[in-house]
TORKOL-45464 format. One line per 5 residues: their letters; for each residue x, y, z of C-alpha. Coordinates in steps of 0.5 Angstrom, whole numbers, plus 500, padded with zeros to 3 digits. Each point is the difference from the previous one (the first is absolute). Layout:
BEGIN
A	X Y Z  ...
// end
This chain:
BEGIN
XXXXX	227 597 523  503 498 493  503 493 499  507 499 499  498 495 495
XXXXX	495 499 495  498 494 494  495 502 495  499 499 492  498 493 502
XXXXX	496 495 503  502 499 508  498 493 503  495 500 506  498 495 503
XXXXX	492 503 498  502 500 493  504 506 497  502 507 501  502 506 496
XXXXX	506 502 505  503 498 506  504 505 504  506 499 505  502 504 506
XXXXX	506 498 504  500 491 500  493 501 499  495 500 495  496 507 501
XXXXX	493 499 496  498 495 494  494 504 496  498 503 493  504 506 501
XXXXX	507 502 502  500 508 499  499 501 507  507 495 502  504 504 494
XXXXX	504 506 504  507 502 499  503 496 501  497 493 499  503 495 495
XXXXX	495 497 496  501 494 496  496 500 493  498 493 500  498 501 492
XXXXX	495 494 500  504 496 504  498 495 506  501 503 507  499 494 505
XXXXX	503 499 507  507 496 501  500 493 499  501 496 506  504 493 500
XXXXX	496 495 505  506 493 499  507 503 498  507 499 503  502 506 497
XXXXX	508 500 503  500 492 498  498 503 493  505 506 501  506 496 501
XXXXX	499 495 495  500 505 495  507 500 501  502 493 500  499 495 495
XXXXX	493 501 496  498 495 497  492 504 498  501 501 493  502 492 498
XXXXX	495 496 497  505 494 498  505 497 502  505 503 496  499 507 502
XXXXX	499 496 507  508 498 500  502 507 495  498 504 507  503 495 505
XXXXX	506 501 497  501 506 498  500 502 507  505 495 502  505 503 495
XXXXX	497 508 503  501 498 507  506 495 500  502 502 508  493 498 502
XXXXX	500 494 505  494 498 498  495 501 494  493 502 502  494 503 497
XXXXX	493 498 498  494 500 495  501 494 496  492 497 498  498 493 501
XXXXX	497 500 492  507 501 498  502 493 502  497 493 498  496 498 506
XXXXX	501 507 503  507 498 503  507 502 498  506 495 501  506 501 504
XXXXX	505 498 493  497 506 496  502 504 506  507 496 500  501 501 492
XXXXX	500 508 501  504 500 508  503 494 502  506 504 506  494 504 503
XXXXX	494 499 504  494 502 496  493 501 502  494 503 498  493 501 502
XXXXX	494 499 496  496 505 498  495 498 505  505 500 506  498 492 502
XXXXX	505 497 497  507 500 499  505 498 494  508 498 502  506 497 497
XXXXX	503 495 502  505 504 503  496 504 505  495 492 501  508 498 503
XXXXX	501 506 504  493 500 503  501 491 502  494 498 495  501 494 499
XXXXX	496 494 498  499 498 507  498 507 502  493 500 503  494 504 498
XXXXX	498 505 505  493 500 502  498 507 496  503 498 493  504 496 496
XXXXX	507 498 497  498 498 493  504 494 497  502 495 495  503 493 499
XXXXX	507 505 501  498 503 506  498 507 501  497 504 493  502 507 502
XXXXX	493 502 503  498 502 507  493 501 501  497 504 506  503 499 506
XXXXX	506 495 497  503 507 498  502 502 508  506 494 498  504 505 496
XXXXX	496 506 501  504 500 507  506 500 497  499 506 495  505 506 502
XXXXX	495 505 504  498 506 496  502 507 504  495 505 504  504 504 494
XXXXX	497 496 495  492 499 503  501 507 500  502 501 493  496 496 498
XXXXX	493 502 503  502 507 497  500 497 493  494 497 500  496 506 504
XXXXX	503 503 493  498 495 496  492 500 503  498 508 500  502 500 493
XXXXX	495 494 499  495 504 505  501 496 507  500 505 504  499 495 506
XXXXX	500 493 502  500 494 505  507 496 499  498 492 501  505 498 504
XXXXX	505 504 506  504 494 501  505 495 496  498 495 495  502 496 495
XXXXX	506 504 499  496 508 500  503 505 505  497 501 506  497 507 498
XXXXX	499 503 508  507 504 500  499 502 493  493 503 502  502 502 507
XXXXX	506 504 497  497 503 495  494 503 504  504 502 506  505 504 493
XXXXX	492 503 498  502 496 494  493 497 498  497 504 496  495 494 499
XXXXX	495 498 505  502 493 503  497 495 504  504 494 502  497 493 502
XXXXX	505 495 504  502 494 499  496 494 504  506 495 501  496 493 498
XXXXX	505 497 504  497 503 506  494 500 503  497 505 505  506 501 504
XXXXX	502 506 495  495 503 501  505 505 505  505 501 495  494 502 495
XXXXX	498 505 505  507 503 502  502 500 492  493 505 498  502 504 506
XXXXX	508 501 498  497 501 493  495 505 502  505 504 504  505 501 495
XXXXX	493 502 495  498 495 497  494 495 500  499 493 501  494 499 503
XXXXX	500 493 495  501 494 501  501 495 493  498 493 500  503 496 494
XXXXX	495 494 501  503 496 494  504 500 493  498 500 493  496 496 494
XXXXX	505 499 496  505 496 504  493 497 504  502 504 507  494 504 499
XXXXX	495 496 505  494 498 497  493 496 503  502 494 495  506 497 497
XXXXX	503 503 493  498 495 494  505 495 500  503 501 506  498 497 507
XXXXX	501 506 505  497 507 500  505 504 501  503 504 507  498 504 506
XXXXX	504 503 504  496 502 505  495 495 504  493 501 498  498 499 507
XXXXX	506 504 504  499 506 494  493 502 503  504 500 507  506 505 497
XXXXX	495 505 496  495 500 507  507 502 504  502 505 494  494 504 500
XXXXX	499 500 507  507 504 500  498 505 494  503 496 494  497 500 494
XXXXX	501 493 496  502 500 493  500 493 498  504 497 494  494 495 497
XXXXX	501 497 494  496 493 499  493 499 502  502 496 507  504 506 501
XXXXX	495 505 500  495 496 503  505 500 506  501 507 500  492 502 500
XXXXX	499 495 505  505 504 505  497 506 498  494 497 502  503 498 507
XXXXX	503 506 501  493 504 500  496 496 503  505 501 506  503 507 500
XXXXX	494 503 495  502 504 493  505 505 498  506 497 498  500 501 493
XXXXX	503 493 499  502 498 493  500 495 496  507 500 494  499 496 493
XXXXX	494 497 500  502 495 494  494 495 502  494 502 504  495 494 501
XXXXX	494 503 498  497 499 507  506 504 502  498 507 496  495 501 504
XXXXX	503 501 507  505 506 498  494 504 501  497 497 505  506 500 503
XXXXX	503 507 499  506 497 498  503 504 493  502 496 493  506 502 499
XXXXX	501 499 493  507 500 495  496 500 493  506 499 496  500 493 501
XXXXX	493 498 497  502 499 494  502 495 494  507 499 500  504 494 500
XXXXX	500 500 507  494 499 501  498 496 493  505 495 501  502 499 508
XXXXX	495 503 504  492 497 496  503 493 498  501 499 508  494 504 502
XXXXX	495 496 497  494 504 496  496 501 506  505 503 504  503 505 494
XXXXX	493 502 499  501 503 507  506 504 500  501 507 501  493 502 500
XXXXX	500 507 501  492 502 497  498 494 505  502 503 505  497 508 499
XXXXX	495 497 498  499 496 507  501 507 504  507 499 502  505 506 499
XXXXX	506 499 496  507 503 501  505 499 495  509 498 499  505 499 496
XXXXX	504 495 505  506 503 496  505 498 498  496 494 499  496 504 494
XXXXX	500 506 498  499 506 505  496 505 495  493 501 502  498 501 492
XXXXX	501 494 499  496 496 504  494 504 500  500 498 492  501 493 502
XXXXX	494 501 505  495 503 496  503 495 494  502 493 502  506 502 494
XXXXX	507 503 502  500 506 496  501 500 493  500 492 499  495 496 495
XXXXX	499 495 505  493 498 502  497 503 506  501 496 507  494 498 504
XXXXX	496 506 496  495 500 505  505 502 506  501 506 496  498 507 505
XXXXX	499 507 497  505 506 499  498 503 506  500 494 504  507 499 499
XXXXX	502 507 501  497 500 507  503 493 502  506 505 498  499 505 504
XXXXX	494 500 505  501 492 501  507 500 500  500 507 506  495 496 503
XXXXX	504 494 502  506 504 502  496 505 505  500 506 496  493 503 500
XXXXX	503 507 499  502 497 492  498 496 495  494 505 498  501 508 497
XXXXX	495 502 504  501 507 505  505 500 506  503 493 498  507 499 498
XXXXX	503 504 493  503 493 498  498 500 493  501 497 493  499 504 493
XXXXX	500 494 494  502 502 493  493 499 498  493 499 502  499 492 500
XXXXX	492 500 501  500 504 493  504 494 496  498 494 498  501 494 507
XXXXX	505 497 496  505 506 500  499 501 507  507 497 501  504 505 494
XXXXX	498 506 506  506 503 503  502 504 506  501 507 500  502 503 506
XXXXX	499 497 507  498 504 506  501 498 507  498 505 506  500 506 495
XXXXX	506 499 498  503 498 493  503 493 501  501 498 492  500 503 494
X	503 498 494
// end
């Protein structure tokens, strides 16, 4: 029988190393080989690669694609790299928007602002009648001005919750939330729509395939830091056969609860699967981040007396994680700081020696990894989820994050060639909209250390990993972690979900890596994106 589709004139990416053309009947690849004159009838579409790159889709292990997706549409500070252009975009969607209540958006960066925090009278000097407020980059922190301070009660006197923090000076509150501290206003924030989850859900699955993600593992079903619970948004668009992206989802583990949600975590997976979806994930944010010292850490930050924050009990995690398994759930696990990943592998650990392996739990952001802790991923079968675009020098990094981490401990951040080289697998995300969704670009950072077209030195060079390494954290790795066996590889009688570059990256010098485009985004057979 002839196939309905067939790439050739190019190389095509196996996982054994390259083929001449790959054929496609139906949703599934057909043949991969050396000669595509048997598959070529009448009526096959052939797709002339002309020496560029076939690979299969690009797949996200760590992204809050709905979250992402309705901030496009509200204030986006992405693109501000100074204070000035900071307030030009605040304002100039208050004057775009005068009917809104409130004004929100979000991707100011820490760097911007000396010591990484804004104050509320910058806020005050561009609005001053409406409440405004904006979440960082990174999503653990929040900006406000005084107007929205006074509509959420913060005061001087108002207490820090456990998990976060109300930052303050001799006057009272600066404007900034951090971490869990963000709950006191983000309760009050007006709810987005089913309508708007869905457009926005619909925006990003746009903004993805014509990056080459064909599917992805969002991060977080539940609300937080004022994200949109994307549960309907998936549920809808499933049940309307509207995703063409393959997605799993993991729920949200309420750290203020313990083992007593396990029902309500049960019940959400089977409403889920009823309507189509899966959620057969369960997400565990064990603590914050470096650069506000949340990150929890074996030791304190240099100049400090503490060590950052864990969410979740060390000695009650490895209970929850043995109850999780037990039921079928995966655990994807927010791990930032050294402390934190040691918890995280610790009850990785405990669950297996209870229930035995087979979970495919996963491990998200690895900034500091002790160095008696990068063993254990492999040991432990627990995947390295890693989010590439973050190593690197920037003034984030240089001048927040090193001077508090100390020489020792900044030598241990993301270290992804460590960890290849101890035998773990390696998926890899985006967590966007904290960073760039675009796969390119992080597989540039993680074969270089560079972002792509800087002159900056190389961060950590030793961490680097090869070109294909990075691909397969892409896709196999990635597909993996979200249970898609049948994807993630271009091999016969796996899914059509492919992805053709404007080029051939392994014939381009690394450092060009990151100059390469997409040209067109299959998703079972089917022509997702085309520009």
């Amino acid at each position: 029988m002839s196939a309905d589709l067939v790439f050739t004139g190019g190389p095509v990416l196996t996982s054994g190393g390259r083929a001449a053309f790959a054929a496609v009947r139906g949703d599934r690849i057909s043949a991969v080989g050396d000669g595509p004159a048997p598959h070529i009838g009448p009526r096959t579409e052939v797709v002339d690669l002309r020496g560029r790159l076939l690979l299969p889709g690009f797949q996200d292990a760590h992204i809050h694609a709905v979250g992402g997706g309705v901030e496009l549409g509200k204030c986006d500070l992405t693109g501000a790299t100074s204070v000035a252009s900071c307030l030009d975009a605040v304002a100039a969607y208050a004057r775009e928007n005068p009917r809104l209540e409130w004004l929100t958006g979000s991707g100011w960066s820490m760097d911007t602002f000396a010591g990484g925090l804004p104050h509320r009278r910058l806020l005050d000097a561009v609005v001053a009648d409406r409440p405004v407020v904006l979440v960082n980059r990174d999503h653990h922190g929040a900006w406000l001005n005084s107007a929205a301070l006074l509509r959420a009660g913060i005061t001087a006197n108002t207490p820090d919750p456990p998990d976060g923090r109300v930052e303050r000076d001799a006057e009272g509150p600066t404007g900034v939330l951090q971490e869990g501290a963000m709950d006191l206003v983000t309760r009050l924030l007006p709810p987005v729509t089913e309508a708007d989850e869905l457009a926005g859900l619909l925006r990003a699955q746009r903004l993805l395939h014509s990056l080459g993600v064909t599917a992805w593992q969002d991060a977080l079903l539940g609300a937080y830091g004022g994200m949109p619970d994307p549960s309907r948004a998936y549920a809808t668009a499933a049940e309307r056969g509207l995703l063409s992206a393959r997605v799993t989802g993991a729920l949200w583990w309420d750290r203020d609860r313990g083992a007593e949600q396990l029902p309500d975590l049960l019940e959400r997976r089977e409403s889920l699967r009823r309507s189509g979806f899966r959620a057969e994930t369960v997400k565990i944010m064990l603590d914050g981040v470096a650069e506000n010292h949340t990150a929890a850490m074996l030791g304190p930050y240099c100049g400090t007396g503490h060590s950052g924050l864990s969410f979740v009990d060390a000695t009650a995690l490895r209970e929850y994680v043995t109850l999780l398994d037990a039921h079928g759930f995966q655990v994807h696990f927010h791990a930032l700081g050294d402390r934190a990943v040691r918890d995280a592998l610790d009850a990785v650990e405990a669950a297996r020696a209870a229930n035995g392996p087979g979970r495919r739990h996963h491990l998200a952001h690895l900034q500091v990894v002790h160095p008696d802790d990068v063993p254990r991923f492999a040991r432990l079968g627990a995947t390295a989820t890693i989010q590439p675009l973050w190593a690197v020098h920037e003034p984030q990094m240089d001048e927040l994050t090193i001077p508090f981490l100390g020489t020792e401990r900044a030598a241990w951040q993301y270290p992804f060639g460590a960890l290849l080289r101890a035998g773990a697998a390696l998926a890899a995300g985006s967590d966007w909209p904290v960073s760039s969704p675009d796969p390119l670009q992080g597989i540039h950072v993680a074969v270089n250390r560079v972002p792509y077209g800087e002159d900056v030195p190389a961060f950590l060079p030793d961490q680097r990993i090869g070109l294909a390494e990075a691909i397969t954290a892409y896709t196999a790795g990635s597909a993996y972690v979200n249970h898609l066996d049948d994807t993630g590889t271009i091999r016969p009688g796996h899914r059509a979900d492919l992805v053709v570059l404007d080029r051939d990256p392994f014939a381009s010098p690394e450092h060009e890596i990151g100059a390469a485009k997409v040209a067109l985004t299959f998703t079972g057979g089917r022509c997702v994106h085309e520009p």
